[in-house]
N, CA, C and O of each residue as an XYZ file, in Angstrom:
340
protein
N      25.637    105.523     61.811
C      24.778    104.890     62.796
C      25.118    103.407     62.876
O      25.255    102.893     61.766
N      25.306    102.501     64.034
C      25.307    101.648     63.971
C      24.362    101.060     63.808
O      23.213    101.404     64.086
N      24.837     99.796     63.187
C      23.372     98.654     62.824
C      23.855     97.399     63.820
O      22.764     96.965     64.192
N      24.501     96.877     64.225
C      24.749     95.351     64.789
C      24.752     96.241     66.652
O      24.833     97.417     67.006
N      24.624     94.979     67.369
C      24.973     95.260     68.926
C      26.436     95.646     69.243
O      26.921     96.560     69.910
N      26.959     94.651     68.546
C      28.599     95.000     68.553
C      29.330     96.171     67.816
O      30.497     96.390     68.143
N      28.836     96.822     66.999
C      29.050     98.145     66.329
C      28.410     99.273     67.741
O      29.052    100.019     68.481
N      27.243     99.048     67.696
C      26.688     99.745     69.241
C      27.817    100.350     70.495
O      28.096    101.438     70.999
N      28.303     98.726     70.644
C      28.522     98.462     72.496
C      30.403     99.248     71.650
O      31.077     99.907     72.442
N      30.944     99.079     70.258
C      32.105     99.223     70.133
C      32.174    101.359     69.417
O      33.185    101.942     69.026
N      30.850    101.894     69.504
C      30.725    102.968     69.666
C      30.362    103.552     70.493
O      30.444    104.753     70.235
N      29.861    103.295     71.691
C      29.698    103.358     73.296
C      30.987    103.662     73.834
O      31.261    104.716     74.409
N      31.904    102.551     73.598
C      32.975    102.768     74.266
C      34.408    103.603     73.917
O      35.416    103.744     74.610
N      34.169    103.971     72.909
C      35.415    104.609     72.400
C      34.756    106.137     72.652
O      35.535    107.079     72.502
N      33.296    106.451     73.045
C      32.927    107.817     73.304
C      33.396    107.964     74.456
O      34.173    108.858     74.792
N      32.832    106.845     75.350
C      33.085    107.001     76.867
C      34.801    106.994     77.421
O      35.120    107.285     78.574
N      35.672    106.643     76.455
C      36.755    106.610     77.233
C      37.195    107.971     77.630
O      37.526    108.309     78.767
N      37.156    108.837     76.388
C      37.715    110.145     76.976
C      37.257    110.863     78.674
O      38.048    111.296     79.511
N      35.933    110.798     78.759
C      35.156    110.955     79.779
C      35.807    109.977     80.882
O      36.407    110.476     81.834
N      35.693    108.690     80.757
C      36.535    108.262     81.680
C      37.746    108.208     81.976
O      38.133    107.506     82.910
N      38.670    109.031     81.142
C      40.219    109.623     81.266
C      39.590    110.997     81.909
O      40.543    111.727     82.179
N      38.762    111.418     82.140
C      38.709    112.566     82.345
C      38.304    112.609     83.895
O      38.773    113.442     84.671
N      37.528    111.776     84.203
C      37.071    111.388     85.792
C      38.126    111.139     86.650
O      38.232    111.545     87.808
N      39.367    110.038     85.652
C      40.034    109.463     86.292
C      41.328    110.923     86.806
O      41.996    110.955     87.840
N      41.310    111.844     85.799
C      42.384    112.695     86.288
C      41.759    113.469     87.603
O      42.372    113.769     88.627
N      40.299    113.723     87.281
C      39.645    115.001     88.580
C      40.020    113.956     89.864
O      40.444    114.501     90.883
N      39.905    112.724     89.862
C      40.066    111.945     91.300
C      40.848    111.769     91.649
O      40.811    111.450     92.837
N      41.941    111.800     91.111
C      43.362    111.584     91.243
C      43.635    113.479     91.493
O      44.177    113.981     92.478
N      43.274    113.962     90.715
C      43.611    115.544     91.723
C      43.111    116.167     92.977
O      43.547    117.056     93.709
N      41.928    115.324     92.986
C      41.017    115.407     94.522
C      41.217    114.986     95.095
O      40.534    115.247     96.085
N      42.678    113.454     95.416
C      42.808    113.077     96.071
C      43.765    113.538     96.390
O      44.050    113.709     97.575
N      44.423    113.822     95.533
C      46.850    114.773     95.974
C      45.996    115.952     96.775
O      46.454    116.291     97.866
N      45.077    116.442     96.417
C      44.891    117.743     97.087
C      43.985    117.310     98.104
O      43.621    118.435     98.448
N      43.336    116.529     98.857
C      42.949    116.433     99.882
C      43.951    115.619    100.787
O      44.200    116.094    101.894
N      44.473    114.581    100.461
C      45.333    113.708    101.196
C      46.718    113.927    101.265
O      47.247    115.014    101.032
N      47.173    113.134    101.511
C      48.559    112.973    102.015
C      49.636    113.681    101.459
O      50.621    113.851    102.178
N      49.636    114.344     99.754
C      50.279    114.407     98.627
C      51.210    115.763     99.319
O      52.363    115.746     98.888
N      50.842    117.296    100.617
C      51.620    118.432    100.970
C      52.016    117.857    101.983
O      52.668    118.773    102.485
N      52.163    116.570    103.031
C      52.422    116.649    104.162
C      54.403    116.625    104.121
O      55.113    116.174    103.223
N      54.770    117.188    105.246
C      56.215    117.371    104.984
C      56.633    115.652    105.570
O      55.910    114.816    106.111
N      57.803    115.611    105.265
C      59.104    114.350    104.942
C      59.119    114.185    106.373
O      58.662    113.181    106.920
N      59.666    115.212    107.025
C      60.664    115.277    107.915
C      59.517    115.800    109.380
O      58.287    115.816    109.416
N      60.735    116.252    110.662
C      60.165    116.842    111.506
C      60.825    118.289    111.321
O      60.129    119.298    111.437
N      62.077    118.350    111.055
C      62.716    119.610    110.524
C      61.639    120.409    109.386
O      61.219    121.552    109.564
N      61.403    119.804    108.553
C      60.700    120.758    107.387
C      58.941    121.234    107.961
O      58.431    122.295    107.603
N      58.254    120.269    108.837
C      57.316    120.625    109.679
C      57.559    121.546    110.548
O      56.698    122.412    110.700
N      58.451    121.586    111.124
C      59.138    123.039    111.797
C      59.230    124.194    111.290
O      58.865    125.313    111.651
N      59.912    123.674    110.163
C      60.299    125.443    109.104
C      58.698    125.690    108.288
O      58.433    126.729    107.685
N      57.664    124.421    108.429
C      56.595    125.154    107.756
C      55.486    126.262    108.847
O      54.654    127.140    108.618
N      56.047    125.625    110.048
C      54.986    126.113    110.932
C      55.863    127.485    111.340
O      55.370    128.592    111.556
N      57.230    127.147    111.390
C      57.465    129.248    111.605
C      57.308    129.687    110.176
O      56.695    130.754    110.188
N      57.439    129.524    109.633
C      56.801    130.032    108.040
C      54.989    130.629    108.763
O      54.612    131.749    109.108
N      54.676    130.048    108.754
C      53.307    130.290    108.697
C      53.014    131.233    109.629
O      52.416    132.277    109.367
N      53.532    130.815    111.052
C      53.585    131.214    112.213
C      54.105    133.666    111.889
O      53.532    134.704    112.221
N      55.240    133.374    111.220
C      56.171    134.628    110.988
C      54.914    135.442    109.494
O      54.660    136.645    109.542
N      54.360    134.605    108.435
C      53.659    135.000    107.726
C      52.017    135.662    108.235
O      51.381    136.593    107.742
N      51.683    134.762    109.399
C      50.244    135.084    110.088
C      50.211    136.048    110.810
O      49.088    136.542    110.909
N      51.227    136.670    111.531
C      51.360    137.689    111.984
C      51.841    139.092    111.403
O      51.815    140.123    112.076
N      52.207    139.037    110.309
C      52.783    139.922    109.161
C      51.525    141.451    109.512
O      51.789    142.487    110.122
N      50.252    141.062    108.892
C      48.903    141.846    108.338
C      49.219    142.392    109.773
O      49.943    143.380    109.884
N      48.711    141.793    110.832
C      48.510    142.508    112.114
C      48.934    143.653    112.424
O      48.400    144.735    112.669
N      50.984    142.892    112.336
C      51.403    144.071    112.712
C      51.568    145.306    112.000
O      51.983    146.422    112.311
N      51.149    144.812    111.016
C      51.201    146.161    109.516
C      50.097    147.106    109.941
O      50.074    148.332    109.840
N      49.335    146.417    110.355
C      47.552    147.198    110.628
C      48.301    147.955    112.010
O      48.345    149.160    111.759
N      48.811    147.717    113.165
C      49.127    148.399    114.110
C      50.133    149.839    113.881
O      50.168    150.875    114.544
N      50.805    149.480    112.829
C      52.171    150.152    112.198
C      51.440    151.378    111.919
O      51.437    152.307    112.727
N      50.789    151.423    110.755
C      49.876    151.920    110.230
C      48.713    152.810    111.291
O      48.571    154.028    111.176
N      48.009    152.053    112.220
C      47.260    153.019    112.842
C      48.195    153.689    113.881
O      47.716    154.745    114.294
N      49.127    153.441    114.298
C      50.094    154.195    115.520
C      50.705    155.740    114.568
O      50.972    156.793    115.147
N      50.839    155.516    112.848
C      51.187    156.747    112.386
C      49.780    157.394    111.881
O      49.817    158.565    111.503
N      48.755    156.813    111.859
C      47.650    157.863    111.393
C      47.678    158.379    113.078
O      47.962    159.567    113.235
N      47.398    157.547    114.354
C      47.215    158.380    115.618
C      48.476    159.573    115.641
O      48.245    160.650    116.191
N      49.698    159.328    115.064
C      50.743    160.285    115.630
C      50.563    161.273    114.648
O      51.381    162.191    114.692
N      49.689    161.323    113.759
C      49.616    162.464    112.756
C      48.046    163.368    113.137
O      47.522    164.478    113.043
N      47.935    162.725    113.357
C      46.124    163.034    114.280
C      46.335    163.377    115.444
O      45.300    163.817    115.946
N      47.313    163.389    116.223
C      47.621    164.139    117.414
C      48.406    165.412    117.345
O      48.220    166.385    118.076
N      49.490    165.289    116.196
C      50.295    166.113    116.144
C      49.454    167.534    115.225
O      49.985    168.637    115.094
N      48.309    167.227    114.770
C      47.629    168.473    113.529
C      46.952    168.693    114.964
O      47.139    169.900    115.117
N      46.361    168.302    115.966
C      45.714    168.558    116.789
C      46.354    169.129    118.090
O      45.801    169.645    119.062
N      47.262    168.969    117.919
C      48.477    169.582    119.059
C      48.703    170.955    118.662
O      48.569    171.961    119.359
N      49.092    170.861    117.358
C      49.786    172.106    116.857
C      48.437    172.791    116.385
O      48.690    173.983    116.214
N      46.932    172.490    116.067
C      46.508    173.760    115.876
C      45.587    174.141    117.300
O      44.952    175.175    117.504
N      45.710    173.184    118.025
C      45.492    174.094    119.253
C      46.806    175.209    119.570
O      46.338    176.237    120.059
N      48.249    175.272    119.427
C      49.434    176.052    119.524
C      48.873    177.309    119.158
O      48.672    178.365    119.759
N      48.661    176.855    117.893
C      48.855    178.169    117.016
C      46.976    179.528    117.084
O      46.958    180.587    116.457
């Protein structure tokens, strides 16, 4: 336990630094990740990010269309053929 002010104010601060190494990293990561820290260099690499994105955003869609055009062609064809038979 401290006894003097200066034993006090010089155990105050050696608690608080870690904590304030610790603030100082979350703000500094809140800031790369909100600001400026992903924007591209160039106009070329802004290009290749947006057909990136552009070729990736459309991926699901057409998978979902892919997908229901062979459940319809299998759902027509059990329904074709047992009306045949």
């Amino acid at each position: 336990m401290a006894t003097t002010p200066g034993a006090y104010l010089c155990t105050m601060t050696t608690t608080l630094t870690p904590a304030r190494a610790l603030l100082a990293r979350l703000r500094d990561t809140v800031a790369d990740a909100l600001f400026l820290a992903r924007l591209p260099a160039t106009e070329e690499q802004a290009s290749d990010a947006l057909s990136e994105v552009t070729r990736w955003a459309w991926l699901p869609a057409l998978s979902g269309i892919a997908v229901a055009g062979d459940h319809a062609r299998k759902a027509h064809d059990s329904a074709a053929g047992g009306a045949a038979e």
